[in-house]
N, C-alpha and C positions, 0 to 999 in steps of 0.2 A: 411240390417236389421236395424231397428231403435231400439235407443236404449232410455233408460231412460233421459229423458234432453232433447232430440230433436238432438241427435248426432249418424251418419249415418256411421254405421260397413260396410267400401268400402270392396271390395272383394279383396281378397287377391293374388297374384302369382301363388299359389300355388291352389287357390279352382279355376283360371282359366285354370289352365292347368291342369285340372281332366281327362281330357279327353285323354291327353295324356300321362297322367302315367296307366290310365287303356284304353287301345284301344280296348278291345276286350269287354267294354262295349258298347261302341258307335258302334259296327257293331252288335251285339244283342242285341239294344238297343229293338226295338219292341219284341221280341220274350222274353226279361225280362217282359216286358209289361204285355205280354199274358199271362205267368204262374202266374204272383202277381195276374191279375185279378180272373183267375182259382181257386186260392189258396187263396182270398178274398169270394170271390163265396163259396167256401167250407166247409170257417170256417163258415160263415153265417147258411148254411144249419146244419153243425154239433151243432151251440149252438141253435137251435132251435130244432133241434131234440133230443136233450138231455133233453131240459126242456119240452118235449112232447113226453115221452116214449109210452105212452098208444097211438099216436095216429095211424089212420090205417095205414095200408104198404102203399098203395097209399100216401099218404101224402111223405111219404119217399121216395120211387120210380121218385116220378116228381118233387120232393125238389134233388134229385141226377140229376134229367135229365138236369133239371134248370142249374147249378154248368156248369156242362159238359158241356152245351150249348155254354159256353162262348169262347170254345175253336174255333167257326166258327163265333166270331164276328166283326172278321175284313175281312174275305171273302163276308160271307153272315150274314150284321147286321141283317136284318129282319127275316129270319129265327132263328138267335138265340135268337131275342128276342120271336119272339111265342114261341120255344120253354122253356123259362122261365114262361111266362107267366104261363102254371099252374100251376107248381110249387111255385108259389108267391099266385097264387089264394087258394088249397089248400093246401100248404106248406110253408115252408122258404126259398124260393130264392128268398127274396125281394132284398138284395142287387144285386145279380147276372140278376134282372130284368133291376135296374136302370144303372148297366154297360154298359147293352147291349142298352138301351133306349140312353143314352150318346152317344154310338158308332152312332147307328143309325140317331141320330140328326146333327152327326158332318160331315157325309156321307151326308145327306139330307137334309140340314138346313131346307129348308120350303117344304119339298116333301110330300106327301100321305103317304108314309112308315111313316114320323117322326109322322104326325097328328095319325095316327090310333094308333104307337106305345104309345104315349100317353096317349089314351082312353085308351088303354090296361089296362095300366098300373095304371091310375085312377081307372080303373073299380076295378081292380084285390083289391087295398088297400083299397077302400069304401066298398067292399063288404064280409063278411065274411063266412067263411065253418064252420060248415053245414051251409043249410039256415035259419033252423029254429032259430037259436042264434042271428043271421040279423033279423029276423022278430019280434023275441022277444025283442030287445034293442029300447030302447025311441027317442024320436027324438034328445033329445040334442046331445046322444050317436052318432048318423047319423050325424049331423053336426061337430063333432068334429071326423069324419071319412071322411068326406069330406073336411075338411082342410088337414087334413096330407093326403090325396089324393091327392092335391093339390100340397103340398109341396115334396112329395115323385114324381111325375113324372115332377114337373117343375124345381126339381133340378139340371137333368141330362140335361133338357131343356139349363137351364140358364149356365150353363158351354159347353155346348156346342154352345151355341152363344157368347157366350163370348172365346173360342176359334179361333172360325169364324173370331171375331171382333177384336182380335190378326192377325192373320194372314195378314188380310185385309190392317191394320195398319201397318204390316210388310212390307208389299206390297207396302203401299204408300209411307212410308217412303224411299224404295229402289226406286220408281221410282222419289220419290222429290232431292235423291242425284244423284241419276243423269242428273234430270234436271237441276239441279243446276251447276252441271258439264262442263252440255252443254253451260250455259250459259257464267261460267266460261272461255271457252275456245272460244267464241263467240268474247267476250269481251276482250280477250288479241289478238284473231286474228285481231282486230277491232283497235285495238292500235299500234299492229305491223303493222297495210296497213300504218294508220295514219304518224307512225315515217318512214315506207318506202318511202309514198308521199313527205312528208317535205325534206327526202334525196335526193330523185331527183329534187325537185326543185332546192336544194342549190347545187346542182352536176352539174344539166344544167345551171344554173343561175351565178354560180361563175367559177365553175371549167373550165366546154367546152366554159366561155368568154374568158378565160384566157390562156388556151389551144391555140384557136383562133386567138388572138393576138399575141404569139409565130410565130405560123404557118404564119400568114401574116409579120411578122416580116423578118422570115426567108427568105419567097420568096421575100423580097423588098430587102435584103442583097445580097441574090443570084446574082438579077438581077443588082444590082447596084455593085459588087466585082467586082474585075480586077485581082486579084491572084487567080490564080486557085482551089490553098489549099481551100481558104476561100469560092468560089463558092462550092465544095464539102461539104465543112462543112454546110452550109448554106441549101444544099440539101437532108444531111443526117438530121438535124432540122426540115427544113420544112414535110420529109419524114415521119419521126417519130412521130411529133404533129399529125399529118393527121390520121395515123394508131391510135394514142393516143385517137382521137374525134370519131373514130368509135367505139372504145370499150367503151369509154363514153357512148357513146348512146346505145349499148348494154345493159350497166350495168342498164343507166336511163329506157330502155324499161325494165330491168329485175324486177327495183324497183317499175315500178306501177303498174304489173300484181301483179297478187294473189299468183302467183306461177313461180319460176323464171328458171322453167326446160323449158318454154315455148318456152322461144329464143335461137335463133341458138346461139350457144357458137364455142370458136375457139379449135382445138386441131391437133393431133398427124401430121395430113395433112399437117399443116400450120407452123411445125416446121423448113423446110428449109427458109424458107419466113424470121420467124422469127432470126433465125441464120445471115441470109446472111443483115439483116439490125439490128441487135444490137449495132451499132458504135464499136464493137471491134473487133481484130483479132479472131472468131471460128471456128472452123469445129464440124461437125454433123457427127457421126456415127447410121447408125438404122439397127437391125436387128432381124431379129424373122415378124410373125405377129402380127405386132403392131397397124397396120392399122382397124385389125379386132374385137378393144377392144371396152367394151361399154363407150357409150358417155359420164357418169359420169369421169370415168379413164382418157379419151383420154383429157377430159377437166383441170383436175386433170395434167398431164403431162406437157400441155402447160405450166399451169399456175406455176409449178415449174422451168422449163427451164427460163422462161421469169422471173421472178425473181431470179433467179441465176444470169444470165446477167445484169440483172441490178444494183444486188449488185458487180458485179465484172466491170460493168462500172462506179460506185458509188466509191469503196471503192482500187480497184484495176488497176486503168489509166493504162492504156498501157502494161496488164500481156494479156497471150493466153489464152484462155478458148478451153476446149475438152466438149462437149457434146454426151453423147453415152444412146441411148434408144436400149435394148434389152428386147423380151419377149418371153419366149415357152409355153405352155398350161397352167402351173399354177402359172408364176409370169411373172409380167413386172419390169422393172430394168430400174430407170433413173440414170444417174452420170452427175454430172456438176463440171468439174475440174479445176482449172486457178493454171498459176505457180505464183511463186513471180511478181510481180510489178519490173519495172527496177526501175535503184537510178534518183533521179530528176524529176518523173513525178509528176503529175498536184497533187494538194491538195487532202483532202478526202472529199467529197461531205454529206452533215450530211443526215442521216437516221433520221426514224421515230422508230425503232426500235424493229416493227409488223410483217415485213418480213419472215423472218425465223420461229417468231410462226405462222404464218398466215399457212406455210407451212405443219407443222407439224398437226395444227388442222386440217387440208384438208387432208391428210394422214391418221388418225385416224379414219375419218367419213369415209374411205373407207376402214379401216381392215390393212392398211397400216403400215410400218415402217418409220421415218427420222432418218435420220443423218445428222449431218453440224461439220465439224471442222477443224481446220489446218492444211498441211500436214507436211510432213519430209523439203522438200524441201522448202517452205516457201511460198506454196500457200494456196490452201483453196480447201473443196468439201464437196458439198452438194450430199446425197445420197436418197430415196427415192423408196422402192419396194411396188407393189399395188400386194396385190392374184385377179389372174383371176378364182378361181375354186370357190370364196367365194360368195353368193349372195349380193348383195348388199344391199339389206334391212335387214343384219344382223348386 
């Protein structure tokens, strides 16, 4: 509402949640509609028929039928409007005509029904009862009955295209926010390929160089050792980089596709593989059908185990690791356990320090639990249950 000054009465908390303090207006909301208009309709015909005692019953009779009419103008606009019509013609149910004229125009914006209702309705307010009272009035008196004819059926007219023209506008405006939307998300997909391409370059370009030169490192060691230990050692390096530059290239195929469910990913399968070449003393226990989880999980699994090992090959030199995967119908169970570290092994290798939450947010996107902490005896365990009965797009 504007006010005096040019200062705008915002709407209040409280006049926006009218709707919620009365609910059971907005379920009858139309059916309030109907009686106002009914009950608009009727005082009409009443103050006119009060100030027209003398006139004949007919006049009254189809000035009442008028009123009533209104009650079928949202079924059948056009029949309530004729039925007003006479009663506007020889009676008062002018307003009760222009209701029904309004319904009908808003049903029909440019239809036959709205045109003829119209004329009706012109006709009805130019032309007066009896006729001879029309015949006797001058011509100004004619023209100044042919404006408010004008105005009496172009009223209902102009509010009902201007309803239309609300709507319409309603209409655009919902389809401009969502195109908007579209665009929105166009355009962040367009930035996220962008920032994905630039990571694989620098992923292929630095990381799997560098990968690489390890790898060829290792095997010129190998081949050039004379102590056994060190041949080993040199083959577990070279082993490892090798496996390291395939999941590289994994990752780089994952990062320039659009969508990274595309490529085969490593899981539940590949967990002995992984076990028996983590450079430390583990054992693997599996049991349940684990084999039979979906690909998200089983990928989800590896990628726990394999960073459990590596933090207990990082952080824990020469302790044992237990890895045990259990699952029955509605949960899968990882444990990654390691005892204490003996006294005098090798330093602590520095972390990045993403590990463990990397783990946890992977767990979360699948409905998941973690756990990570110390034990009694002075190792460490990371824990990890995924629901198999949960959909995964929940």
């Amino acid at each position: 509402m504007l006010r005096a000054g040019g200062t705008v009465d915002r709407p209040t908390a409280r006049s926006s949640s009218a709707g919620d303090q009365w609910p059971w207006v907005t379920r009858h909301r139309h059916l309030l509609i109907d009686v106002s208009a009914v009950l608009v309709g009727a005082l009409d015909v009443w103050l006119g028929s009060s100030w027209h005692r003398d006139a004949p019953m007919y006049s009254f009779v189809l000035s009442g039928i008028g009123a009533a009419a209104l009650i079928l103008r949202r079924r059948f606009p056009f029949t309530a409007l004729l039925l007003t019509v006479p009663g506007f013609f020889a009676g008062w149910s002018e307003l009760a005509a222009m209701i029904a004229l309004a319904t009908l125009a808003r049903r029909h914006i440019l239809g036959w029904q709205t045109f003829t209702g119209v004329a009706l309705v012109w006709v009805a307010r130019f032309f007066w009862w009896p006729p001879e009272k029309f015949f006797a009035a001058d011509w100004e008196q004619h023209v100044h009955n042919a404006i408010w004819a004008c105005i009496v059926a172009g009223l209902p007219l102009a509010i009902a295209l201007l309803a239309h023209a609300r709507k319409e506008l309603s209409t655009r405006i919902v389809e401009l926010a969502a195109s908007r939307e579209r665009e929105r998300m166009l355009h962040a997909h367009a930035i996220r390929a962008d920032e994905r391409a630039r990571l694989a370059r620098e992923m292929h370009d630095v990381v799997s160089h560098q990968v690489s030169l390890i790898a060829m490192q290792a095997g010129a060691l190998r081949v050039a050792a004379v102590d056994p230990n060190a041949k080993q050692v040199a083959g577990t390096i070279r082993m490892l980089s090798t496996r390291t530059l395939d999941e590289l290239r994994q990752l780089v195929s994952v990062l320039r596709t659009t969508s990274g469910d595309d490529s085969p990913q490593s899981g539940v399968e590949e967990l002995p593989q992984l076990v028996a070449t983590a450079g430390i003393n583990a054992s693997l226990t599996v049991q349940g059908p684990v084999h039979d989880v979906a690909a998200p999980i089983s990928g989800a699994v590896y990628r726990t185990v394999q960073e459990a090992l590596t933090n207990i090959r990082k952080h824990a030199s020469g302790a044992t690791a237990t890895v045990q995967v259990t699952a029955d119908n509605e949960v899968l169970l990882v444990e990654v356990r390691n005892d204490a570290p003996p006294v005098g092994t090798s330093p602590v290798l520095p972390g990045g320090g993403h590990g463990l939450v990397g783990l946890r947010e992977r767990a979360g996107l699948l409905a998941g639990t973690f756990e990570a902490g110390p034990t009694d005896d002075g190792g460490f365990r990371v824990r990890v249950t995924f629901p198999l009965t949960r959909p995964l797009d929940e």
